[in-house]
BAGUTOR-956210 format. One line per 5 residues: number of its first residue (from 1); their letters; for each residue x, y, z of N, C-alpha, C. Coordinates in steps of 0.2 Angstrom, whole numbers. Layout:
% BAGUTOR-956210
NUM> A> X/Y/Z/X/Y/Z/X/Y/Z; ... .
This chain:
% BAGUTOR-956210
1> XXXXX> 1465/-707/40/1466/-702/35/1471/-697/39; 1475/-694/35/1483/-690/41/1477/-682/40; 1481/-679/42/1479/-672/40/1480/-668/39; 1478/-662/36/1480/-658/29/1478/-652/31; 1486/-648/31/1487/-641/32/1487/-638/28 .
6> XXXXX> 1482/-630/27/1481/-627/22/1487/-622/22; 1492/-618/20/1497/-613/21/1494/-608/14; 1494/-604/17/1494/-598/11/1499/-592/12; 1504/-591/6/1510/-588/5/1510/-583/1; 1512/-576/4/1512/-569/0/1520/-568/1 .
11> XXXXX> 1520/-564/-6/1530/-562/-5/1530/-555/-1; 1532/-554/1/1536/-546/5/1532/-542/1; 1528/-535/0/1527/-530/0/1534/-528/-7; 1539/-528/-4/1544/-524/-8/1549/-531/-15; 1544/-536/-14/1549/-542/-18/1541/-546/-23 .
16> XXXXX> 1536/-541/-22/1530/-545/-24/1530/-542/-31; 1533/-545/-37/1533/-543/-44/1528/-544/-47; 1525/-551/-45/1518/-553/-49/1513/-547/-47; 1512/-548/-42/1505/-543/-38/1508/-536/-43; 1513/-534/-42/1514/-528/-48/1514/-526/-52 .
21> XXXXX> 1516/-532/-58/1513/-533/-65/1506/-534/-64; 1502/-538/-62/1497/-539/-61/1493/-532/-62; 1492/-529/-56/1490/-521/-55/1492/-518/-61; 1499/-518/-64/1499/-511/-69/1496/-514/-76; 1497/-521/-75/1491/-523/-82/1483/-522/-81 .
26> XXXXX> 1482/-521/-76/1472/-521/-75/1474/-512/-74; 1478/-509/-74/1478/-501/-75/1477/-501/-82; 1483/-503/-85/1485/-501/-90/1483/-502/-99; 1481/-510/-97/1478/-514/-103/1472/-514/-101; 1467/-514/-95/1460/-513/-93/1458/-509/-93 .
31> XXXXX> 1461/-504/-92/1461/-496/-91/1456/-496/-83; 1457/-499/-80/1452/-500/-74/1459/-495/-68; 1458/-491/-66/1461/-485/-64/1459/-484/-55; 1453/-488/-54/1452/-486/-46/1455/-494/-42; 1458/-498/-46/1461/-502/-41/1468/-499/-39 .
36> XXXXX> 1469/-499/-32/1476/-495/-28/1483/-501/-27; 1478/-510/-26/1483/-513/-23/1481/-521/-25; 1484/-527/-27/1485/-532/-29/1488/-535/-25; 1485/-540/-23/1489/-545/-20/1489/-554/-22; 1492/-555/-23/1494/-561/-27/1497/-568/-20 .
41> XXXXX> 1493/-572/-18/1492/-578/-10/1493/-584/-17; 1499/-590/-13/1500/-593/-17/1499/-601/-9; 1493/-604/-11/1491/-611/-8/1494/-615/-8; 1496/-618/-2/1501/-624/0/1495/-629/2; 1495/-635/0/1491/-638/4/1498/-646/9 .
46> XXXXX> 1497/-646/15/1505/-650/19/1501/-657/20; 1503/-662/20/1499/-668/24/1505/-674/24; 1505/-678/27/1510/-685/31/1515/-682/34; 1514/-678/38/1520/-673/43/1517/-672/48; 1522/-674/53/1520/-675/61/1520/-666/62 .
51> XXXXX> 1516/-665/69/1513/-657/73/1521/-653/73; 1526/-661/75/1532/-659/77/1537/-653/73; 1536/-656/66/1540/-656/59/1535/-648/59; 1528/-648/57/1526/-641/54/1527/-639/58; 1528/-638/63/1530/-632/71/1537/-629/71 .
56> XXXXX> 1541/-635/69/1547/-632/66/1549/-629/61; 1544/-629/56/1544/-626/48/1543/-617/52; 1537/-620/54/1534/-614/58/1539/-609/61; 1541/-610/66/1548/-607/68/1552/-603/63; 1556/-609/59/1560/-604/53/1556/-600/51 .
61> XXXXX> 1550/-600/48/1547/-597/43/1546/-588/48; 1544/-590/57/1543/-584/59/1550/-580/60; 1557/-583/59/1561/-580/62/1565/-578/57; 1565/-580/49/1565/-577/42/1560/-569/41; 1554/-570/46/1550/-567/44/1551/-559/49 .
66> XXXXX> 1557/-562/56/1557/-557/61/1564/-553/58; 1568/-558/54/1575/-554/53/1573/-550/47; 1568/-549/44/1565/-544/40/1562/-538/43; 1561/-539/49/1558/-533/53/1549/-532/49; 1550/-537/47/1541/-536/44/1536/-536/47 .
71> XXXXX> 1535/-528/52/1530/-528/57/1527/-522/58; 1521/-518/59/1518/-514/58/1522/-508/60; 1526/-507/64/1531/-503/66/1533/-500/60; 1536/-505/55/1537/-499/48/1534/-493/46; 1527/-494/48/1525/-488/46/1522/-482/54 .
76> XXXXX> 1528/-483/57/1527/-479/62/1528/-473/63; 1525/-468/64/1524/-460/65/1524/-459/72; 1528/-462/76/1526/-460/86/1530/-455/85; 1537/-457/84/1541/-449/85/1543/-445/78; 1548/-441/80/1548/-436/74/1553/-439/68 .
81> XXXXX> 1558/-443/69/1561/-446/65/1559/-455/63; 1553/-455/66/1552/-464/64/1551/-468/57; 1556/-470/57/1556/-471/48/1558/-469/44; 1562/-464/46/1567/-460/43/1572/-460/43; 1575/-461/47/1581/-463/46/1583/-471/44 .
86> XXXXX> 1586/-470/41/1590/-476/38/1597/-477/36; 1598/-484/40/1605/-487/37/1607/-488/27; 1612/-484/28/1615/-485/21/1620/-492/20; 1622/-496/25/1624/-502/26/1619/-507/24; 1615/-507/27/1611/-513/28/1604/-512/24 .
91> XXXXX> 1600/-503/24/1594/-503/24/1588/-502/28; 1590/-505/32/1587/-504/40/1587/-500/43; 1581/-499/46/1577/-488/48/1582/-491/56; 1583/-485/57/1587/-483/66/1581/-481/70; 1582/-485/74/1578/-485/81/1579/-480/86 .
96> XXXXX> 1572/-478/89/1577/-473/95/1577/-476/102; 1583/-471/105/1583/-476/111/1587/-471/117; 1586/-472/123/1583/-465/127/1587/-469/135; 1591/-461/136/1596/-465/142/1597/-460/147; 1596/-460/152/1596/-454/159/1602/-456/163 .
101> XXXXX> 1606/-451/161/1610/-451/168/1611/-443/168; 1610/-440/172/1609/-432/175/1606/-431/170; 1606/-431/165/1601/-426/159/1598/-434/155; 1592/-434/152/1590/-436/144/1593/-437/138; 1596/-443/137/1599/-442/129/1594/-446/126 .
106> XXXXX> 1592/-445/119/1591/-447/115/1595/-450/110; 1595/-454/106/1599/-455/101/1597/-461/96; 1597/-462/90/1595/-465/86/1600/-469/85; 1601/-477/82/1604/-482/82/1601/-488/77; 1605/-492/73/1602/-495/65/1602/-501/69 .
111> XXXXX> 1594/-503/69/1591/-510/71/1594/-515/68; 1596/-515/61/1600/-520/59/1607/-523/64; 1609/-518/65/1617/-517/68/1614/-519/77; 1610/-516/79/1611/-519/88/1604/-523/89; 1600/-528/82/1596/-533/85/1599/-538/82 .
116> XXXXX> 1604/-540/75/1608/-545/74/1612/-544/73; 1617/-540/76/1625/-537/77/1628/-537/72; 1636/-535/75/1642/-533/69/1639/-537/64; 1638/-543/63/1640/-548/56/1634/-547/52; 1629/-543/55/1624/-543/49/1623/-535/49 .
121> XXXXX> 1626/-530/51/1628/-526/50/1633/-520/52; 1637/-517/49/1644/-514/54/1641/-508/55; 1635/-504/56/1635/-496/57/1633/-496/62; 1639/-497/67/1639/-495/75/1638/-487/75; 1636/-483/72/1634/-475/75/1629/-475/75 .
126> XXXXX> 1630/-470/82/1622/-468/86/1623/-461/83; 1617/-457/82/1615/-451/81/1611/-449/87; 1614/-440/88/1611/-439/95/1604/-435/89; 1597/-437/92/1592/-431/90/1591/-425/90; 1594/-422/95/1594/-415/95/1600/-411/89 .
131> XXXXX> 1606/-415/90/1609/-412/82/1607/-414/77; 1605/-418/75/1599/-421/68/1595/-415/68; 1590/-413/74/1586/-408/70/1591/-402/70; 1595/-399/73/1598/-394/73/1600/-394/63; 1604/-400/63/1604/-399/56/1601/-401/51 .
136> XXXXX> 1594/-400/51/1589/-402/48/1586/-395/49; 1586/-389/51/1585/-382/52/1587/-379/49; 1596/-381/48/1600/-377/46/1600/-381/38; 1599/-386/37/1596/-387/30/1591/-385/27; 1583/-383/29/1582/-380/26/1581/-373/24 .
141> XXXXX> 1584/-370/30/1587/-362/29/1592/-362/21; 1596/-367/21/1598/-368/17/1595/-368/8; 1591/-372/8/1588/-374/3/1583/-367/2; 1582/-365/6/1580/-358/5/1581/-353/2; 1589/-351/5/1592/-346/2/1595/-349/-6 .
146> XXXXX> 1596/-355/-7/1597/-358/-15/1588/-359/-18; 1587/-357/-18/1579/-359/-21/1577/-357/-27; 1580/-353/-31/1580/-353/-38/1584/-359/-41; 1590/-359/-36/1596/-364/-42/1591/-372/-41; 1588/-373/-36/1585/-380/-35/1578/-378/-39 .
151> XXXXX> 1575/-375/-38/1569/-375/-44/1571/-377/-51; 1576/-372/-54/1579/-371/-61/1581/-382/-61; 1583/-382/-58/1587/-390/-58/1582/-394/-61; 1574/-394/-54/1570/-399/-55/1568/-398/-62; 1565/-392/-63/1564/-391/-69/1565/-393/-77 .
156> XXXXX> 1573/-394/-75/1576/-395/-79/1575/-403/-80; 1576/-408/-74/1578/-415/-75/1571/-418/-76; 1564/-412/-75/1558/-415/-76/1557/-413/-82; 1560/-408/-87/1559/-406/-94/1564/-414/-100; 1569/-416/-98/1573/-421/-100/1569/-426/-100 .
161> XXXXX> 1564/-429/-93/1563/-437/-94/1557/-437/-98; 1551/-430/-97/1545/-429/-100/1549/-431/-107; 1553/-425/-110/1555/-427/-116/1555/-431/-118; 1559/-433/-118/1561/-442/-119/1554/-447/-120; 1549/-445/-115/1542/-449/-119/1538/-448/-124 .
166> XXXXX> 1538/-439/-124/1538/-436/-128/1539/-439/-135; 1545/-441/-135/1548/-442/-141/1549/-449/-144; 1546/-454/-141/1548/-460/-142/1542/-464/-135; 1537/-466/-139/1532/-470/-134/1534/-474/-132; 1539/-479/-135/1542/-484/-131/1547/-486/-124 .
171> XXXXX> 1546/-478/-125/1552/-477/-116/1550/-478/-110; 1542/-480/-111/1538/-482/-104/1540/-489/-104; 1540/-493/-109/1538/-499/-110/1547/-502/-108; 1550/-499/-113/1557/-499/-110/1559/-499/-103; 1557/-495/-99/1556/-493/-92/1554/-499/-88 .
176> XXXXX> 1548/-504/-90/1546/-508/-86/1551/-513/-87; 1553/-515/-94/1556/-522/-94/1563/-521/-91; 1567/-516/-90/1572/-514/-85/1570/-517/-79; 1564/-512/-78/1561/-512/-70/1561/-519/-67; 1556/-524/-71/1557/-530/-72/1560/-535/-70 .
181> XXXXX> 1566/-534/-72/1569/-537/-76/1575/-539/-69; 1575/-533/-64/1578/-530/-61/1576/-534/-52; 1568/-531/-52/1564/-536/-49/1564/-544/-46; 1565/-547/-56/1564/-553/-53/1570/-555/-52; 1578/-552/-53/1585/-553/-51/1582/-554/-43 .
186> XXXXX> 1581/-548/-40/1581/-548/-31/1576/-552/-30; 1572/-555/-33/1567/-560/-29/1570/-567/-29; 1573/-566/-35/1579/-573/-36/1582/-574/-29; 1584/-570/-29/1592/-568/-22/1589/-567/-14; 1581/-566/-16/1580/-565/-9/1575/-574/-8 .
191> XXXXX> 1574/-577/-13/1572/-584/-13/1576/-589/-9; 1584/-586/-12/1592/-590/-13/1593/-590/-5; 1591/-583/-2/1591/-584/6/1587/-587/8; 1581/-587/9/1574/-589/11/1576/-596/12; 1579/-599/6/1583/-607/7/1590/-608/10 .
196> XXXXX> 1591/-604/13/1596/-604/14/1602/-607/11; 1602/-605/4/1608/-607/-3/1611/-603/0; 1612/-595/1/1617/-590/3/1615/-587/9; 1622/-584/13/1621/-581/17/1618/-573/18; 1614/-570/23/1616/-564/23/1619/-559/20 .
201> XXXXX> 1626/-559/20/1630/-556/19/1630/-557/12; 1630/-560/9/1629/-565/0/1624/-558/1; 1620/-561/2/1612/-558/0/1615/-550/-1; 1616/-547/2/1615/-540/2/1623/-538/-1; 1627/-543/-4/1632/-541/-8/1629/-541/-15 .
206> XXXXX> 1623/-548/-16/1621/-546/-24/1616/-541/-23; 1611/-541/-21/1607/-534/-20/1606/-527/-18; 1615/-526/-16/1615/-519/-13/1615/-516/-16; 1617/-515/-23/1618/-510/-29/1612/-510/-32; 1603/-514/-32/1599/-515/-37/1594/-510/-33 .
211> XXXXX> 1594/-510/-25/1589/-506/-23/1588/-496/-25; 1596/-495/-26/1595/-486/-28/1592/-488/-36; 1597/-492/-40/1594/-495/-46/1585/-494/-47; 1583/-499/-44/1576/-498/-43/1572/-493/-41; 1572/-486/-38/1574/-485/-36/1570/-477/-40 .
216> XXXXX> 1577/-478/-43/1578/-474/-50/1573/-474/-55; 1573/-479/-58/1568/-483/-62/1563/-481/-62; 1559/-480/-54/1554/-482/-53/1551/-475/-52; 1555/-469/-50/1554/-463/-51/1554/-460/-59; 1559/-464/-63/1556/-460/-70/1550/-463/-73 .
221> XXXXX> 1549/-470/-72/1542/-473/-73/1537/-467/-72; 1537/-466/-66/1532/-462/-65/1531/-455/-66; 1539/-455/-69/1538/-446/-72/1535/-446/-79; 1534/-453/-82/1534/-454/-91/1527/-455/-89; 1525/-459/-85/1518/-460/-84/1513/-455/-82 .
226> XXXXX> 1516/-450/-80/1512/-445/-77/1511/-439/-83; 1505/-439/-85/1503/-436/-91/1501/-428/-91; 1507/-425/-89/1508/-419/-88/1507/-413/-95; 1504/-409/-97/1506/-405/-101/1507/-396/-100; 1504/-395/-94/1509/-389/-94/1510/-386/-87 .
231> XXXXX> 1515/-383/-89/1520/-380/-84/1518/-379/-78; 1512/-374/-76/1511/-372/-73/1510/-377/-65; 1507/-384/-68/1506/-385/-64/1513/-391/-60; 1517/-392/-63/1524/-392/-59/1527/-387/-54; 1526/-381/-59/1525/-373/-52/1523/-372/-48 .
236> XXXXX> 1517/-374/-47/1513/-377/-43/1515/-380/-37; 1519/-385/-38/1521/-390/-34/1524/-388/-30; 1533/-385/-35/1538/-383/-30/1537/-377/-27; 1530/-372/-28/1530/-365/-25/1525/-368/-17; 1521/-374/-19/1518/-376/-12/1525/-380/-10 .
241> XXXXX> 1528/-380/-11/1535/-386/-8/1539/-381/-4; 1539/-374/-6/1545/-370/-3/1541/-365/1; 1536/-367/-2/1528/-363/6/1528/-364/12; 1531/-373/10/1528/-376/19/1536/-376/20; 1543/-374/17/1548/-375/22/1548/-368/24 .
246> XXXXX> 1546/-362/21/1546/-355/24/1541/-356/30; 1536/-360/30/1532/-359/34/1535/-363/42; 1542/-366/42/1544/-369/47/1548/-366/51; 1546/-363/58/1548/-359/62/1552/-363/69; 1551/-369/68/1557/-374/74/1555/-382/70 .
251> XXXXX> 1561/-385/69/1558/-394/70/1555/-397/73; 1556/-395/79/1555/-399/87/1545/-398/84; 1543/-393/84/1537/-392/82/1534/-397/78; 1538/-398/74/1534/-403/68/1533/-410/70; 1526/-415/68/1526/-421/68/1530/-425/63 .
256> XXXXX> 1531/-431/63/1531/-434/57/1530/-435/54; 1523/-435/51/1520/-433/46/1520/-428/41; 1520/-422/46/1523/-417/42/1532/-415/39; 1534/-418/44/1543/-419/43/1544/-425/36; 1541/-429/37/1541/-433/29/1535/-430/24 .
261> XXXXX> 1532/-427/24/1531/-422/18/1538/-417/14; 1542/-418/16/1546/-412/15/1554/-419/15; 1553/-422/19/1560/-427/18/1558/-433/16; 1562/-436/11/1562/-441/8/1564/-447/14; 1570/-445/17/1574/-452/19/1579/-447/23 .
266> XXXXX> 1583/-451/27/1590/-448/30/1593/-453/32; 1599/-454/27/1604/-460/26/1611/-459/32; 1611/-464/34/1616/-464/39/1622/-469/36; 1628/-468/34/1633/-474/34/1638/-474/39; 1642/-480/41/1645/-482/46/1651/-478/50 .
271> XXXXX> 1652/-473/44/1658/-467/45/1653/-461/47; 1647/-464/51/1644/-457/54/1642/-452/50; 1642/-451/41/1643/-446/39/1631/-447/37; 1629/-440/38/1623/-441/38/1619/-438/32; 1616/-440/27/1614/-435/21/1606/-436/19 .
276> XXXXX> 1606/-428/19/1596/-427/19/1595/-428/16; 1589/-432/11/1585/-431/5/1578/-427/5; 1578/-422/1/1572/-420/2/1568/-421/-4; 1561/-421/0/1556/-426/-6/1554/-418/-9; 1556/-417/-12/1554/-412/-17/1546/-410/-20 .
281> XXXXX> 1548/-416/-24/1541/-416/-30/1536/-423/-32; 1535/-427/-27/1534/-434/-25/1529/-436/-29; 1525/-434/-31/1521/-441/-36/1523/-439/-43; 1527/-434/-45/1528/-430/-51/1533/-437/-53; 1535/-439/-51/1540/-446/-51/1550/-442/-54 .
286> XXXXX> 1548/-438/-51/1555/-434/-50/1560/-439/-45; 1566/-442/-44/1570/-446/-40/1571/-438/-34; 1565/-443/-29/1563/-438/-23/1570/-437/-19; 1576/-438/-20/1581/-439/-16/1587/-431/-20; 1585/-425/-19/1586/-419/-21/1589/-417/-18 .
291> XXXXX> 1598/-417/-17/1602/-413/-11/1603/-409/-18; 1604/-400/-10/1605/-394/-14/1611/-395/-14; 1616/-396/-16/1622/-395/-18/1623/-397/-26; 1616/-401/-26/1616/-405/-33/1612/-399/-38; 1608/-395/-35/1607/-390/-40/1611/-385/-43 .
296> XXXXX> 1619/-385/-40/1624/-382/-44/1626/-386/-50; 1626/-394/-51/1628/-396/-55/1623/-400/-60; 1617/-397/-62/1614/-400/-67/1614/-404/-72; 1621/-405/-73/1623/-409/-82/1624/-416/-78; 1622/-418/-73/1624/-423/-69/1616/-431/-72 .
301> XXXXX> 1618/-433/-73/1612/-438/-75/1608/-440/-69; 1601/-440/-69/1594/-441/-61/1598/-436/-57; 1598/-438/-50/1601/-432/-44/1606/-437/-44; 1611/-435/-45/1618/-439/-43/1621/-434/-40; 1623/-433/-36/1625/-425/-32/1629/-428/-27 .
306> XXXXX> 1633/-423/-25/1636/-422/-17/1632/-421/-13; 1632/-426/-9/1627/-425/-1/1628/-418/3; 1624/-417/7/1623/-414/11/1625/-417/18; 1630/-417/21/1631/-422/28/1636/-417/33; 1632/-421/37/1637/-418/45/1640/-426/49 .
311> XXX> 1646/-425/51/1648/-430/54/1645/-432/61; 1644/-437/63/1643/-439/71/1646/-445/74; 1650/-445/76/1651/-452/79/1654/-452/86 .
C-alpha cells in the first residue's frame, strides 16, 4: 500500500474571495455579527509519488511562498517606518538598512527591488530616514494650518457616498458584485503565476491597476455599510484626528503604532518622488488615502488629488 499525503491549502490573506464572501454572508444574511475572520482550507489528499517528487513540489511551493514575502514581518512595528512605506512599482514595503562609515546612515530600500532585483522590480531609491521624518513634520504642520479646507472635504465626500445609499438600497449590493467581480479577476491572474502560465512581470501588468481599484471599493463598501446618522459623530472623529497631530511635538518620539494611526501608507516611486497618505477617518470607510492639496479640489471624484512629495534620489 504506497502512502498518502494529506496537504491542506489556504489562498493568501489578500487573494482569499471565498473566506470573504463566506464571512460577509454569516454577517450579513445570518446577522451573526461577532464573527471577525473566515478561513476557507482546501484538502489535497497526494499518493503514488516518490519522497523525491513531493520534496520537490515542496520547494516550489516554499519559494512561491517566499517571493510573496508572506512572513510575519508584514506586520512589523520594530521601527518607526515598518510597513509603511511602500513601493508604488511593485507594492512591496521598503526595508531598512543601516551603514556606518564616520556617521550612521539609515535609509529605507524596496525589498521587491534588492531581494529579486531590477527584473522584478526597477525602484532602485533608497530613502534617507531622517529626511522622511523631517518631512513628515512638516506635513503635518501643514495639514494643520489647512484644517478647515480638509475637514470641509471629508465632509463633504462622506455626505456624497452616505447619500447615495441613502437613496437607492441597492448601491451596497452594487458595490459587492464590482468588488467581486474584481477579486476573482486577480485570483485568476495570481492562479496563472502560481502555474507558472505567466511571468512576474505579466502578473503585475494585469493586476497593477485593480489593487487601488479595490481599494476604492473597498472603502466606499464600508462607508455604505456603516450606519451612520448623525453628524456629530463624524466630528467626533476628525476633531480626535487633528487632536493627536496637535498633540505631536517631534516624530522621532513616536512609535509605529502611533505613527500609523495618523498615516495610511507612504508611497515611494522609482523617480524618488515620495507621497504621504494620511489615514484620516478609518473605519468610517472614507478612501483613507487624503493628501491636503486634495482639499482645495473637492469636485474631484474619491481623493483623486495631487500628492504631497519630496524628491530623493
Amino acid at each position: 500500500m504506497s502512502n498518502v499525503r494529506r496537504v491542506y491549502v489556504e489562498k493568501k490573506p489578500a487573494f482569499a474571495v471565498q473566506a470573504k464572501e463566506l464571512k460577509h454572508e454569516i454577517s450579513s444574511y445570518l446577522g451573526i455579527k461577532s464573527v471577525t475572520a473566515v478561513r476557507v482550507l482546501i484538502r489535497y489528499d497526494v499518493e503514488n509519488i516518490s519522497d523525491e517528487v513531493f520534496d520537490k513540489a515542496q520547494d516550489i511551493l516554499k519559494g512561491r511562498h517566499d517571493s510573496f514575502k508572506i512572513t510575519h514581518e508584514r506586520q512589523s512595528n520594530k521601527y518607526l517606518f515598518s510597513t509603511l512605506i511602500k513601493c508604488k512599482e511593485c507594492g512591496w514595503s521598503f526595508r531598512r538598512t543601516v551603514r556606518q562609515y564616520k556617521n550612521t546612515y539609515v535609509r529605507w530600500v524596496c525589498s521587491g527591488h534588492n531581494g529579486k532585483g531590477v527584473d522584478s522590480c526597477p525602484n532602485a531609491v533608497t530613502v534617507d530616514e531622517e529626511e522622511l521624518i523631517r518631512a513628515l513634520q512638516e506635513y503635518f504642520q501643514e495639514i494643520l494650518s489647512k484644517k478647515k479646507k480638509v475637514i470641509n472635504y471629508v465632509i463633504k465626500e462622506f455626505q456624497r457616498v452616505y447619500k447615495a445609499k441613502d437613496e437607492n438600497i441597492e448601491y451596497e449590493k452594487q458595490l459587492n458584485t464590482e468588488l467581486n467581480k474584481l477579486r476573482k479577476s486577480r485570483e485568476k491572474y495570481m492562479d496563472m503565476y502560481t502555474d507558472d502560465l505567466i511571468s512576474r512581470e505579466e502578473l503585475n501588468e494585469k493586476i497593477g491597476g485593480m489593487r487601488k481599484e479595490i481599494e476604492r471599493l473597498e472603502n466606499e463598501l464600508k462607508m455604505v455599510s456603516y450606519h451612520l446618522t448623525k453628524g456629530e459623530q463624524l466630528e467626533a472623529i476628525l476633531n480626535s484626528t487633528f487632536k493627536q497631530l496637535e498633540d505631536i511635538t517631534d516624530v522621532h518620539e513616536m512609535t509605529n503604532v502611533q505613527l500609523k494611526r495618523l498615516i495610511n501608507k507612504i508611497e515611494v516611486d522609482k523617480d524618488g518622488n515620495v507621497d504621504i497618505y494620511l489615514r484620516l477617518i478609518g473605519d468610517l470607510g472614507l478612501d483613507e488615502a487624503v493628501l491636503i492639496e486634495g482639499a482645495e479640489n473637492t469636485e474631484e471624484k474619491g481623493t483623486k488629488t495631487d500628492p504631497n512629495s519630496y524628491n530623493h534620489t
